[in-house]
N, CA, C and O atoms as a GROMACS GRO file, in nm:
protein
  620
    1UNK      N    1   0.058  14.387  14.576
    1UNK     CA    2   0.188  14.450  14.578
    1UNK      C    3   0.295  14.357  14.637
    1UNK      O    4   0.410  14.344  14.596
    2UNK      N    5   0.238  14.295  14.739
    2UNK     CA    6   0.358  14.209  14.789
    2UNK      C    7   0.384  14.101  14.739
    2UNK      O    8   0.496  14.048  14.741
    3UNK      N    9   0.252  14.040  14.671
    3UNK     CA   10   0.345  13.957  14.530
    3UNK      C   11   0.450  13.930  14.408
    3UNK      O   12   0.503  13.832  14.355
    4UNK      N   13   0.450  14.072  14.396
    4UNK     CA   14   0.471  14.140  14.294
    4UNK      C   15   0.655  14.147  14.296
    4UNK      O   16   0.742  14.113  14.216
    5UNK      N   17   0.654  14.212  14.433
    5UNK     CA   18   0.761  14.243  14.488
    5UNK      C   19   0.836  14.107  14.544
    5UNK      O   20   0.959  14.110  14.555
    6UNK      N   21   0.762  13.987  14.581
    6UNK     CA   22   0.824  13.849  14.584
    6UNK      C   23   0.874  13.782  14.459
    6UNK      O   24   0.975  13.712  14.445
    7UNK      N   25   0.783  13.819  14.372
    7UNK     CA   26   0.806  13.778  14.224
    7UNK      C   27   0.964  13.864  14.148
    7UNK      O   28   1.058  13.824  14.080
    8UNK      N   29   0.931  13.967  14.194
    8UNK     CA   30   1.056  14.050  14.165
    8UNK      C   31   1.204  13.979  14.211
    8UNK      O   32   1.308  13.977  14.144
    9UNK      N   33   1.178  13.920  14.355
    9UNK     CA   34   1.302  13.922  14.415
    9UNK      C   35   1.330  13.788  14.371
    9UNK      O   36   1.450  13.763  14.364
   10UNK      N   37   1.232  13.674  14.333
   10UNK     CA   38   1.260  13.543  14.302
   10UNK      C   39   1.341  13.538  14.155
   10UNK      O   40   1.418  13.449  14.119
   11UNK      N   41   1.297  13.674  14.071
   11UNK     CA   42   1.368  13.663  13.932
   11UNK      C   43   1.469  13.712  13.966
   11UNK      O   44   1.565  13.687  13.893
   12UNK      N   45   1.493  13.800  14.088
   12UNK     CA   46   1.649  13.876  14.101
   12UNK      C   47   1.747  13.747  14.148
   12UNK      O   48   1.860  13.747  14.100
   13UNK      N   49   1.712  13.646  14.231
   13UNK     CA   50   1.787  13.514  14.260
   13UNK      C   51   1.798  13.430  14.163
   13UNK      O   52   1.893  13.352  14.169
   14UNK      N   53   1.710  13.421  14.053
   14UNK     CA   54   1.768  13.307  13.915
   14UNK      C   55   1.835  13.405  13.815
   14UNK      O   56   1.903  13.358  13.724
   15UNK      N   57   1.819  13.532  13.827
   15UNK     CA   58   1.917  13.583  13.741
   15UNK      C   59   2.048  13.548  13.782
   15UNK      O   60   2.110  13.479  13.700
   16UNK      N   61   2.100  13.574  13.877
   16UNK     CA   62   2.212  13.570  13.982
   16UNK      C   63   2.276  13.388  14.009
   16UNK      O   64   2.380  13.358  14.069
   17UNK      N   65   2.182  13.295  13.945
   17UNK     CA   66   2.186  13.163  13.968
   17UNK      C   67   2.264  13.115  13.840
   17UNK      O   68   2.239  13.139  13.721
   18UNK      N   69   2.404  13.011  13.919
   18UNK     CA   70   2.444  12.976  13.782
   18UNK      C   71   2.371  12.900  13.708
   18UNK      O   72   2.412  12.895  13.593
   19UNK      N   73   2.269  12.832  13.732
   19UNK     CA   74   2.193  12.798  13.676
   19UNK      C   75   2.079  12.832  13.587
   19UNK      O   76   2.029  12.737  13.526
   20UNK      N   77   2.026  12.959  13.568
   20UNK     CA   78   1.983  13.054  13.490
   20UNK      C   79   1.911  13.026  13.378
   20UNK      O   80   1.796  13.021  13.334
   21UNK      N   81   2.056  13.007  13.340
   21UNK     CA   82   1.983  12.887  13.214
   21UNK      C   83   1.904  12.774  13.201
   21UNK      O   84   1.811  12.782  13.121
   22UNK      N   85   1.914  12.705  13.240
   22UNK     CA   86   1.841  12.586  13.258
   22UNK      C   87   1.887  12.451  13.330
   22UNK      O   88   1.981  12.469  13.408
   23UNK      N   89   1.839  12.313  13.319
   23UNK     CA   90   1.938  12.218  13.326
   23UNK      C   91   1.856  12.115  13.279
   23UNK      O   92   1.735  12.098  13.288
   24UNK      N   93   1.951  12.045  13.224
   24UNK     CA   94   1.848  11.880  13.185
   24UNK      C   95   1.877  11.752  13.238
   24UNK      O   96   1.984  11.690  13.242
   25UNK      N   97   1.727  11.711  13.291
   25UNK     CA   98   1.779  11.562  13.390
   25UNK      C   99   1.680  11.505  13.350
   25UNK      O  100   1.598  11.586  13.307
   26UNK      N  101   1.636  11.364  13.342
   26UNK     CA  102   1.557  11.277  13.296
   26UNK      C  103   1.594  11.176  13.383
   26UNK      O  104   1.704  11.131  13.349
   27UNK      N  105   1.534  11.100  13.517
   27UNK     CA  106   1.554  10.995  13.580
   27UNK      C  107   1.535  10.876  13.471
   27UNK      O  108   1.428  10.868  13.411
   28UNK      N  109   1.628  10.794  13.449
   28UNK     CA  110   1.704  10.670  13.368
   28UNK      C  111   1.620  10.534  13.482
   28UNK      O  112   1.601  10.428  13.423
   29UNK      N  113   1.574  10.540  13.637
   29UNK     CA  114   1.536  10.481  13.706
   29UNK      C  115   1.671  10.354  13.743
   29UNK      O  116   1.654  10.233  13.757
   30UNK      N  117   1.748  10.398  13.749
   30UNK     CA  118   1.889  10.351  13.769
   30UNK      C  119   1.922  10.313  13.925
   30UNK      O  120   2.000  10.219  13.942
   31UNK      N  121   1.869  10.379  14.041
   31UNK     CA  122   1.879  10.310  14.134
   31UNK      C  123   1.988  10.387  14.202
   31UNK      O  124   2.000  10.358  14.321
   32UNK      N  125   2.081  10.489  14.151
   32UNK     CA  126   2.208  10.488  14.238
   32UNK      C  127   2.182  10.587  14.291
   32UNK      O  128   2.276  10.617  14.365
   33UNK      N  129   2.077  10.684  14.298
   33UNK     CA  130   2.060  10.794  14.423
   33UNK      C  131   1.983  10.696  14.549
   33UNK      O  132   1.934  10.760  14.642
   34UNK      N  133   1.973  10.554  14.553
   34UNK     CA  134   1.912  10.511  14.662
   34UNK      C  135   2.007  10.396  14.695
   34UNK      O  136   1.966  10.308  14.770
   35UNK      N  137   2.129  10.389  14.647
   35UNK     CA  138   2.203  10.315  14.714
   35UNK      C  139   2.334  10.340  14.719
   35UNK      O  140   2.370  10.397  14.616
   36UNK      N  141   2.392  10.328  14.771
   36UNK     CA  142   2.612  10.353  14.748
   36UNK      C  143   2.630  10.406  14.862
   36UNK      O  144   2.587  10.343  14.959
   37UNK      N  145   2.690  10.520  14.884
   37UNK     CA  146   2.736  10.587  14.940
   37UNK      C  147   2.650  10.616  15.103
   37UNK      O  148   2.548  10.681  15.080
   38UNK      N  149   2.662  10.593  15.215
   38UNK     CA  150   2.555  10.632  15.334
   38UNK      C  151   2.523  10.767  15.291
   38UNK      O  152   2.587  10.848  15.224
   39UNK      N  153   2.394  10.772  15.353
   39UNK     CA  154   2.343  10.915  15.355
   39UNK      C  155   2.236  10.917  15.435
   39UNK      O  156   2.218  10.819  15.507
   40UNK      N  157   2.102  11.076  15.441
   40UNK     CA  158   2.009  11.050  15.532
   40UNK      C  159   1.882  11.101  15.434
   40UNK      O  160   1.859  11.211  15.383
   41UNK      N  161   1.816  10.983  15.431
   41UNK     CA  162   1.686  11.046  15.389
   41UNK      C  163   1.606  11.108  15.480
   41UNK      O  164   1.537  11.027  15.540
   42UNK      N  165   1.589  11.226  15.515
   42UNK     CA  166   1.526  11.270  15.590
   42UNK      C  167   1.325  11.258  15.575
   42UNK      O  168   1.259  11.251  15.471
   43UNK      N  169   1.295  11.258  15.661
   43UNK     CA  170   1.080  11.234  15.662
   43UNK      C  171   1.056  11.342  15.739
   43UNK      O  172   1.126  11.384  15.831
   44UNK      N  173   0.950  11.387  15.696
   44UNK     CA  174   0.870  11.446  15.796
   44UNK      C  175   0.752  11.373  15.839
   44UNK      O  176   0.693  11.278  15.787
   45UNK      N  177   0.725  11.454  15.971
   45UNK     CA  178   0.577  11.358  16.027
   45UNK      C  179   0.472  11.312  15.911
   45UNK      O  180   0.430  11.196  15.912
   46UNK      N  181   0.437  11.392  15.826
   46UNK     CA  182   0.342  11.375  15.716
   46UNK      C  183   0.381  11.263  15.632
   46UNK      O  184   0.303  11.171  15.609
   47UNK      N  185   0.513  11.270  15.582
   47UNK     CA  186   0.588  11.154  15.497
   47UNK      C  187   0.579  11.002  15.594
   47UNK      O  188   0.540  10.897  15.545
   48UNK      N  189   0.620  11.016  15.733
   48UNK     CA  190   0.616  10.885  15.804
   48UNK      C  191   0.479  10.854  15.805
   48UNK      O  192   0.481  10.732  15.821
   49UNK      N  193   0.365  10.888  15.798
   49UNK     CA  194   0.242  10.885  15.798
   49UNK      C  195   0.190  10.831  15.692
   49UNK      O  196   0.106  10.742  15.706
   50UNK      N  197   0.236  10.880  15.548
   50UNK     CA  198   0.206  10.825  15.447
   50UNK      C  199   0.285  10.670  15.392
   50UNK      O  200   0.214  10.593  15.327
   51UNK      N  201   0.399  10.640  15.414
   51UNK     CA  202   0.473  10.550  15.408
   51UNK      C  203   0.417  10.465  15.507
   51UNK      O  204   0.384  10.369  15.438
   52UNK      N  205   0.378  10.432  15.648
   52UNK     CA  206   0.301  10.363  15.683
   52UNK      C  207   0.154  10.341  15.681
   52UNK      O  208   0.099  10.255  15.750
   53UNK      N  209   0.102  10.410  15.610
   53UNK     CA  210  -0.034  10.367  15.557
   53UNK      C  211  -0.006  10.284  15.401
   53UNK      O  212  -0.071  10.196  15.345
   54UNK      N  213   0.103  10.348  15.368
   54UNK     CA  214   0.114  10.231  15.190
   54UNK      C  215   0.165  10.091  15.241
   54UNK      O  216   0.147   9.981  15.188
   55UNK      N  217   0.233  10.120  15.355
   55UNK     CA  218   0.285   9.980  15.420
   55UNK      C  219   0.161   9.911  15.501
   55UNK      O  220   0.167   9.792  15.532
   56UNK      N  221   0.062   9.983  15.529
   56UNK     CA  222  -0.051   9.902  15.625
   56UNK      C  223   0.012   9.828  15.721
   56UNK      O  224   0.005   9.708  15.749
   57UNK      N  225   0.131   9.997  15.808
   57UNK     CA  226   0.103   9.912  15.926
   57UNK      C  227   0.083  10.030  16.006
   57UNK      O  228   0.012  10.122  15.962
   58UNK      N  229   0.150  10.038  16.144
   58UNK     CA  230   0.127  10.154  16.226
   58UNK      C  231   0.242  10.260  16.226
   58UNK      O  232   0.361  10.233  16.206
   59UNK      N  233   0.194  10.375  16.250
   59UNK     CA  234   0.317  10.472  16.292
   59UNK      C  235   0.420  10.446  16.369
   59UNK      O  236   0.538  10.477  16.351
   60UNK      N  237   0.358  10.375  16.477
   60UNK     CA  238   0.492  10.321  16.582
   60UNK      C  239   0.535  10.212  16.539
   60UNK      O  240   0.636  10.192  16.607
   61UNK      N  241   0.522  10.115  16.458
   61UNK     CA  242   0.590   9.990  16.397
   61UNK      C  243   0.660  10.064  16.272
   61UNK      O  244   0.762   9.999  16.246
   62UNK      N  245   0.644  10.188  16.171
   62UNK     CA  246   0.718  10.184  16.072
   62UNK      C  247   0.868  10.286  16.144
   62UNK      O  248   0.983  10.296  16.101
   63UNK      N  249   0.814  10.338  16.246
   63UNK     CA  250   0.942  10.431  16.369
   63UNK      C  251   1.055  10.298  16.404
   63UNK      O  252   1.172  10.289  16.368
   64UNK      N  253   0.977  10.210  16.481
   64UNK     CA  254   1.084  10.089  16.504
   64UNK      C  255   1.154  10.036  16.375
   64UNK      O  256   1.273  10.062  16.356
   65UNK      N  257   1.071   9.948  16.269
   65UNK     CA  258   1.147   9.912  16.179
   65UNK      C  259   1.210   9.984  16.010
   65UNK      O  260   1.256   9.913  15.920
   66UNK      N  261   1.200  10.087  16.006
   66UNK     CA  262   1.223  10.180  15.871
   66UNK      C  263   1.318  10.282  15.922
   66UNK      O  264   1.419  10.307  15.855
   67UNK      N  265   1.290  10.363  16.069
   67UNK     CA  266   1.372  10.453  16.059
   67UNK      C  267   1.472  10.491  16.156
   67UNK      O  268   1.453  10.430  16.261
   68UNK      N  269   1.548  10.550  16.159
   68UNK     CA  270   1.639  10.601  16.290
   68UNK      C  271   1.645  10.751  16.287
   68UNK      O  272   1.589  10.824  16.206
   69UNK      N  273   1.734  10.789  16.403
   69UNK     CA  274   1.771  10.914  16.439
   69UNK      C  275   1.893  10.914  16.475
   69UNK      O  276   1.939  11.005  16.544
   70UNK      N  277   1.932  10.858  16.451
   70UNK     CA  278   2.118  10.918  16.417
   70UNK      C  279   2.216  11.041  16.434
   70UNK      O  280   2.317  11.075  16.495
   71UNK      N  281   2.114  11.092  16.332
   71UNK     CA  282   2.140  11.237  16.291
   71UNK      C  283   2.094  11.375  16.350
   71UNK      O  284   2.118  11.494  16.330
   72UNK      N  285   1.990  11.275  16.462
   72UNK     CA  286   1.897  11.384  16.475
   72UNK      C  287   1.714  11.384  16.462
   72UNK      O  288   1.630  11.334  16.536
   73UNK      N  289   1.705  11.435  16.378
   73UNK     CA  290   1.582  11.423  16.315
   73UNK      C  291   1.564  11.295  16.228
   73UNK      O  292   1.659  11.241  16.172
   74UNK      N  293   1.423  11.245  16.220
   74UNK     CA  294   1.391  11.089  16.135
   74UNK      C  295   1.463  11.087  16.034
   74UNK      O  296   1.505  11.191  15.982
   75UNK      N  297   1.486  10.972  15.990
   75UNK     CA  298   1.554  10.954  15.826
   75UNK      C  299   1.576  10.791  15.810
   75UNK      O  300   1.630  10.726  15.900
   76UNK      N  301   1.531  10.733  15.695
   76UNK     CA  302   1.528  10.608  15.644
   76UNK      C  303   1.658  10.585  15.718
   76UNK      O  304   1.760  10.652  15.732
   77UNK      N  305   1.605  10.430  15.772
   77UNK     CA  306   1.741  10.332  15.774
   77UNK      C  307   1.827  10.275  15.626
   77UNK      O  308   1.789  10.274  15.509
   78UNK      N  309   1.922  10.243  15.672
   78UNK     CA  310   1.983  10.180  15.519
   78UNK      C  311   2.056  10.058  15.554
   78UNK      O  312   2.126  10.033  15.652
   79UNK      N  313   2.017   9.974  15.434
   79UNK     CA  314   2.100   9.821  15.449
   79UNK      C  315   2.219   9.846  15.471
   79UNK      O  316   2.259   9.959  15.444
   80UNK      N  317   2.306   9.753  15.524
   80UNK     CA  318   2.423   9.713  15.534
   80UNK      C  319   2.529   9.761  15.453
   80UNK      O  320   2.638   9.789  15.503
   81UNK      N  321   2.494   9.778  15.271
   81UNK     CA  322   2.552   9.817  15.201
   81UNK      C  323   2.546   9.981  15.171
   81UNK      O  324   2.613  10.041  15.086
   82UNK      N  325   2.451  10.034  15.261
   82UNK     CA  326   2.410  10.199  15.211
   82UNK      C  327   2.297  10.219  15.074
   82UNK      O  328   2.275  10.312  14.997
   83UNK      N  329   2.249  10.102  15.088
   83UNK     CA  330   2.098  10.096  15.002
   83UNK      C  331   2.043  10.133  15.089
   83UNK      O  332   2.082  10.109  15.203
   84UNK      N  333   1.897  10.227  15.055
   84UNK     CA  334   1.830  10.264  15.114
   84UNK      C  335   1.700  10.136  15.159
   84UNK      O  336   1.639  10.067  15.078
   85UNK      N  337   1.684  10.136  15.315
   85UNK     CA  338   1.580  10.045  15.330
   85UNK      C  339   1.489   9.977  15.268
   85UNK      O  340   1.459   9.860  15.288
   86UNK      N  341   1.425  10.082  15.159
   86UNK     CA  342   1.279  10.049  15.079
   86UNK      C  343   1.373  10.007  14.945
   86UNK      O  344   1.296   9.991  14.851
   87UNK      N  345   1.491   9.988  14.911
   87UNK     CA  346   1.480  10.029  14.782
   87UNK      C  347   1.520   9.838  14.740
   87UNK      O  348   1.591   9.772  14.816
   88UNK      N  349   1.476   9.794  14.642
   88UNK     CA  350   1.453   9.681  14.608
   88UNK      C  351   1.554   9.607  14.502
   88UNK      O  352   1.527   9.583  14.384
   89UNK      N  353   1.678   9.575  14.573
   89UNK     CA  354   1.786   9.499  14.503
   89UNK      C  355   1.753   9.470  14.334
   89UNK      O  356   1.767   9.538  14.232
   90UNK      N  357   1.707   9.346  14.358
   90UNK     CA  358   1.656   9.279  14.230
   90UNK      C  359   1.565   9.289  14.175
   90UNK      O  360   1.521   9.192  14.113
   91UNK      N  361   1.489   9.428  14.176
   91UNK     CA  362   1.391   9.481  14.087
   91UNK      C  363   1.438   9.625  14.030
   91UNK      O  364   1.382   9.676  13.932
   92UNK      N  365   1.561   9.694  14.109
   92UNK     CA  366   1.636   9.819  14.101
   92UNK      C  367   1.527   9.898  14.131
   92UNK      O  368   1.527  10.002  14.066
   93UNK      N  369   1.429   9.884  14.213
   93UNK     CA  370   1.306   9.975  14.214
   93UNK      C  371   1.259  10.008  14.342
   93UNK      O  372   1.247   9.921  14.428
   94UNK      N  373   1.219  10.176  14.369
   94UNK     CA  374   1.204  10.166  14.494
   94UNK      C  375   1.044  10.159  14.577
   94UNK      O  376   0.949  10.237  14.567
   95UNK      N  377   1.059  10.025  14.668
   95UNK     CA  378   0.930   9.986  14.692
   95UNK      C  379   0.818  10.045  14.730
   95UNK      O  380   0.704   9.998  14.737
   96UNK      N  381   0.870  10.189  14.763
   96UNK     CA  382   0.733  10.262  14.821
   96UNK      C  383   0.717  10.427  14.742
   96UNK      O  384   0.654  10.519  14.793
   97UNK      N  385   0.804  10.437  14.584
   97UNK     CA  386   0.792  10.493  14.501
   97UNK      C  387   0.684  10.608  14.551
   97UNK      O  388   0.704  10.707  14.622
   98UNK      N  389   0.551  10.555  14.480
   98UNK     CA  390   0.410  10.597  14.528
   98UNK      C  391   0.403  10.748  14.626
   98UNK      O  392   0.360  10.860  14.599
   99UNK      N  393   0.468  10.688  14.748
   99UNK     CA  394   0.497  10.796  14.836
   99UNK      C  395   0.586  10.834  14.899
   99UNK      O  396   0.584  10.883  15.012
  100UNK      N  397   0.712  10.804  14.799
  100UNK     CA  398   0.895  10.843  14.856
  100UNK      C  399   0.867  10.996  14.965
  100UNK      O  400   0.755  11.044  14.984
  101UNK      N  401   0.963  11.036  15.008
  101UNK     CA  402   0.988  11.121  15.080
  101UNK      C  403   0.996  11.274  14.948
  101UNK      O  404   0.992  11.234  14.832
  102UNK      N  405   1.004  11.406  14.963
  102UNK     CA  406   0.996  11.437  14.914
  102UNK      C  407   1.133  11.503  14.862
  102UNK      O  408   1.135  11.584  14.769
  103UNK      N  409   1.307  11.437  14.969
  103UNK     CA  410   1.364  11.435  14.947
  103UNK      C  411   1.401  11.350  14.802
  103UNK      O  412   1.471  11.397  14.713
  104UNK      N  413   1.349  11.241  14.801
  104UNK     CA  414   1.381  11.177  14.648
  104UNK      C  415   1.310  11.203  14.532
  104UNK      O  416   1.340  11.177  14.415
  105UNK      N  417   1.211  11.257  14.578
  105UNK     CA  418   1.132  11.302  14.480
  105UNK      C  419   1.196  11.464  14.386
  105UNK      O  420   1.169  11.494  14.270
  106UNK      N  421   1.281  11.537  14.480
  106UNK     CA  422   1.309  11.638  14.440
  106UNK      C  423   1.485  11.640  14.375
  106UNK      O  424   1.549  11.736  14.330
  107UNK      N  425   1.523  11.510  14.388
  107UNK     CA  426   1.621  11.464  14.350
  107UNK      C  427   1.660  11.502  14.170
  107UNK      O  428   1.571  11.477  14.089
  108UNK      N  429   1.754  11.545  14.134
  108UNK     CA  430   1.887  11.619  14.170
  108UNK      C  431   1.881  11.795  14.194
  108UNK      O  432   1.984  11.862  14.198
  109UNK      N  433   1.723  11.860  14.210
  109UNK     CA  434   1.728  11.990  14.241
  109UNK      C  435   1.713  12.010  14.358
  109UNK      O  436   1.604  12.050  14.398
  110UNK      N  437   1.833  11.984  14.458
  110UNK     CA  438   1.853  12.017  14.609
  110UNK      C  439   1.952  12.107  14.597
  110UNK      O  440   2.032  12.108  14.504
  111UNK      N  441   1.951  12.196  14.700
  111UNK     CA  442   1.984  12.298  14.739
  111UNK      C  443   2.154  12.293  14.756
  111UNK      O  444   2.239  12.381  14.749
  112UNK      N  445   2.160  12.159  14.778
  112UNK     CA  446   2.368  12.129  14.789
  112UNK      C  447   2.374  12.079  14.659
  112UNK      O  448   2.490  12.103  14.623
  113UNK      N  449   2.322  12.028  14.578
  113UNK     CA  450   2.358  12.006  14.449
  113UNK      C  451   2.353  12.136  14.305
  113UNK      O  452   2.414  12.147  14.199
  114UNK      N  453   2.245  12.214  14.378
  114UNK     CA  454   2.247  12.342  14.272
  114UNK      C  455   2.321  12.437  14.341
  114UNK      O  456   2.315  12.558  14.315
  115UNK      N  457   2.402  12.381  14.443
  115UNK     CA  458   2.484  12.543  14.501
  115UNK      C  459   2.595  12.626  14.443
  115UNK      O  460   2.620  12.745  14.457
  116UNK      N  461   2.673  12.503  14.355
  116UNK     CA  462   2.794  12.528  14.310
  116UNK      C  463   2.791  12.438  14.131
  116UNK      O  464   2.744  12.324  14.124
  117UNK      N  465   2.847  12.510  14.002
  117UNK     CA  466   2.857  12.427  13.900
  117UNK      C  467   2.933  12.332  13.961
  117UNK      O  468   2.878  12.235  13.910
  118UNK      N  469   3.008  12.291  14.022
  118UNK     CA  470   3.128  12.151  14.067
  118UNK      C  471   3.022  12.064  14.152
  118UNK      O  472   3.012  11.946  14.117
  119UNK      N  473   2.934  12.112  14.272
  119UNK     CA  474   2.852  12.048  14.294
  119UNK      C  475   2.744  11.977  14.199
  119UNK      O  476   2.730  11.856  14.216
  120UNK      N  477   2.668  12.037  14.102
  120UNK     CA  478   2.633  11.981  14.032
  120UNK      C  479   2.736  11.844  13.914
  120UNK      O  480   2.717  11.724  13.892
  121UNK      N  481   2.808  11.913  13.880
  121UNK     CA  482   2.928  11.775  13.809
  121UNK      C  483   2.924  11.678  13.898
  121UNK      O  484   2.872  11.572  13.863
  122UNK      N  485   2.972  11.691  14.018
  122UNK     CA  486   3.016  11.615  14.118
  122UNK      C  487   2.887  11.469  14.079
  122UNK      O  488   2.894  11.347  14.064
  123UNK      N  489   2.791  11.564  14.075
  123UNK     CA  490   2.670  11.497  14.121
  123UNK      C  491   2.664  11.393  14.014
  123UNK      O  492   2.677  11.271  14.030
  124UNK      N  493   2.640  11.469  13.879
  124UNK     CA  494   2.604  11.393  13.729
  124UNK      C  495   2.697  11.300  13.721
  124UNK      O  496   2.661  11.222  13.633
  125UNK      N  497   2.849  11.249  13.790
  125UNK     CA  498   2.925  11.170  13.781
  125UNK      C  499   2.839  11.006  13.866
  125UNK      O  500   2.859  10.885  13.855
  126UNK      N  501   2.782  11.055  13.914
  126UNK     CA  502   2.741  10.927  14.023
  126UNK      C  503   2.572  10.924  13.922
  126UNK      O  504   2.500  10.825  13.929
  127UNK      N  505   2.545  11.008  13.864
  127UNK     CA  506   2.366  11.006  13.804
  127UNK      C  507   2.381  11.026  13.632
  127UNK      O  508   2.410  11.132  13.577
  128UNK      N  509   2.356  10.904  13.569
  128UNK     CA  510   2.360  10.892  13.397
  128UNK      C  511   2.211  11.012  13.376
  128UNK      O  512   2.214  11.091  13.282
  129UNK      N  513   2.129  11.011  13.443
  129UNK     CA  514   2.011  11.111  13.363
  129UNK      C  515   2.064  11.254  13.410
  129UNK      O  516   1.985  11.347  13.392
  130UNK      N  517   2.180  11.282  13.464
  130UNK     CA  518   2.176  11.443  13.467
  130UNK      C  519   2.240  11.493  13.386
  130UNK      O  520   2.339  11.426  13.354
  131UNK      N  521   2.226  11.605  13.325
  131UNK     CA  522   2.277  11.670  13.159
  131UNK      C  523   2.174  11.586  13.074
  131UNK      O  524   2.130  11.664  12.990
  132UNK      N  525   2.131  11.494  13.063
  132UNK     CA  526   2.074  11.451  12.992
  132UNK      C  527   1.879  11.468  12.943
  132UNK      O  528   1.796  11.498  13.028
  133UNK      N  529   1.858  11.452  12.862
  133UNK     CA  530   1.684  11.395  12.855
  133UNK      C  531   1.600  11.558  12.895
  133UNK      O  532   1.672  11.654  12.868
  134UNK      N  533   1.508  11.583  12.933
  134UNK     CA  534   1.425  11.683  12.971
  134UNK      C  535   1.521  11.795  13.032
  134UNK      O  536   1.614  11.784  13.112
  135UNK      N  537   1.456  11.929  12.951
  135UNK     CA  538   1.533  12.039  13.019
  135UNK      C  539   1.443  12.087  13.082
  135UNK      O  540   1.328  12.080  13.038
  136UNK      N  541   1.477  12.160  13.223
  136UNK     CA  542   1.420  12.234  13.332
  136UNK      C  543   1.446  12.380  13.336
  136UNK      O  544   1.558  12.420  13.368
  137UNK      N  545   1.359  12.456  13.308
  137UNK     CA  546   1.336  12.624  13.307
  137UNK      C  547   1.404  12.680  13.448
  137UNK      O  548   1.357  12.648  13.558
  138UNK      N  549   1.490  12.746  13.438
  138UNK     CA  550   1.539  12.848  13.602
  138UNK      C  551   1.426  12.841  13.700
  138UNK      O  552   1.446  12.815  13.818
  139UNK      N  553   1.268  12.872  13.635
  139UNK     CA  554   1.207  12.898  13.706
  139UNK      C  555   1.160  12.778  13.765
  139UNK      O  556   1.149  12.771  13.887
  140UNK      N  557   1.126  12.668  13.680
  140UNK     CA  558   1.083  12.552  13.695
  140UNK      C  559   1.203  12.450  13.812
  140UNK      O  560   1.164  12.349  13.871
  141UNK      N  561   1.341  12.506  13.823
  141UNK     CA  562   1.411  12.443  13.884
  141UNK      C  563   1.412  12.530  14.026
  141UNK      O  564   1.458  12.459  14.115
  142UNK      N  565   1.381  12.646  14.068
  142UNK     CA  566   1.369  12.711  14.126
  142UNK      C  567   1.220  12.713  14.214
  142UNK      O  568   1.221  12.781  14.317
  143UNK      N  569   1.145  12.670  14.193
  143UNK     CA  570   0.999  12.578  14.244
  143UNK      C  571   1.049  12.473  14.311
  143UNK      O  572   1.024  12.452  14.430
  144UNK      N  573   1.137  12.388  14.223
  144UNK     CA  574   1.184  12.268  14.290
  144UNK      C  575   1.239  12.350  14.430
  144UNK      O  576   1.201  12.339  14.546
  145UNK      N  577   1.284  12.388  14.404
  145UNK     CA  578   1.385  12.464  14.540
  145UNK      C  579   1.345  12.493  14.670
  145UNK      O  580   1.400  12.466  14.777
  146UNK      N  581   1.240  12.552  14.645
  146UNK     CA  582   1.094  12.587  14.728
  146UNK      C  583   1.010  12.504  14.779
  146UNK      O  584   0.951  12.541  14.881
  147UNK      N  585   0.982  12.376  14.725
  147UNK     CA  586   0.954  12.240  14.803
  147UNK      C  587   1.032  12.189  14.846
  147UNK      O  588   0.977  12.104  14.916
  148UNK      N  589   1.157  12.176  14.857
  148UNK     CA  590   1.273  12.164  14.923
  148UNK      C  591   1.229  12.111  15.062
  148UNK      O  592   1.190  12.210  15.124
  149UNK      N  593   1.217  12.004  15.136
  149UNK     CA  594   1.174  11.995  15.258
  149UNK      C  595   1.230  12.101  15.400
  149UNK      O  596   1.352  12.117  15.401
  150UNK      N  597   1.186  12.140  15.465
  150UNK     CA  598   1.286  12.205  15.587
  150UNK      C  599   1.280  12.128  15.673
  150UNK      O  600   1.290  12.185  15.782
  151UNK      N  601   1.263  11.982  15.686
  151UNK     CA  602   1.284  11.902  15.815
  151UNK      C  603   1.444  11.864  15.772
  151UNK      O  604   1.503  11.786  15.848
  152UNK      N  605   1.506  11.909  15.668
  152UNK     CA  606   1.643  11.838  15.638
  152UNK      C  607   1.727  11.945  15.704
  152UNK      O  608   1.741  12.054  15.648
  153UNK      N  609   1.787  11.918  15.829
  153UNK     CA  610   1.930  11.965  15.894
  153UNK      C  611   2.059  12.015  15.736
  153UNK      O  612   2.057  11.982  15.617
  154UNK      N  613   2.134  12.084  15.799
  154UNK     CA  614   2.204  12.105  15.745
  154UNK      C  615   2.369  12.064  15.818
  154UNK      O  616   2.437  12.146  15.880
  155UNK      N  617   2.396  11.964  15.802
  155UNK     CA  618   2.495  11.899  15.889
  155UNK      C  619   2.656  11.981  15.873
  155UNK      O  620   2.752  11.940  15.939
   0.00000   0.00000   0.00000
């Protein structure tokens, strides 16, 4: 019963979602959600854990050199230019892919980008694969939603 009734209320929120319909994004592997503009990739303990085991080194060496707290809670350092630490100039590729955070992984169905249709535009202006390539089901974008990390502050 109480599934049932979760299931109920999850279709009562994508009905209600301007998104409803669907949306189509296809990562182009373009590079510009990991560099331009500053921002915070946020980690959780599990993510810093996995990123220093693909790095083979220690938890307390990838704390010193990968990340800060700035903000607060962990989150990738970024070059000089607002590239993200890992992400690899002259290959446009990001070096620890494999086991990104699950912030990039869930990239462009975050919760500030599906909040508003203008948020979303906003977004597809800075990202060539959004509107584009593979379409995503309400429901299927709405999962995304739900892995959504909760170590990410809301600033």
């Amino acid at each position: 019963m109480i599934r049932i009734r979760q299931t109920m209320n999850q279709l009562k929120s994508i009905e209600s979602a301007w998104w409803r319909e669907g949306l189509s994004f296809t990562c182009l592997g373009c590079g510009r959600c990991c560099r331009g503009e500053p921002g915070a990739v946020w980690v959780s303990e599990e993510e810093e854990k996995k990123i220093a085991e693909w790095l083979n080194i220690s938890l307390s060496v990838f704390r010193v050199y990968y990340e800060t707290r700035r903000w607060g809670p962990p989150s990738l350092k970024e070059k000089q230019a607002g590239e993200c630490v890992f992400y690899n100039s002259e290959r446009a590729r990001c070096t620890i892919y494999p086991v990104r955070p699950a912030q990039c992984s869930l990239f462009p169905f975050w919760p500030s980008v599906l909040a508003t249709p203008e948020s979303w535009r906003k977004a597809a202006l800075l990202c060539p694969g959004m509107n584009e390539g593979r379409f995503y089901t309400a429901i299927e974008i709405e999962a995304y939603l739900n892995k959504f990390p909760s170590v990410i502050p809301t600033l």
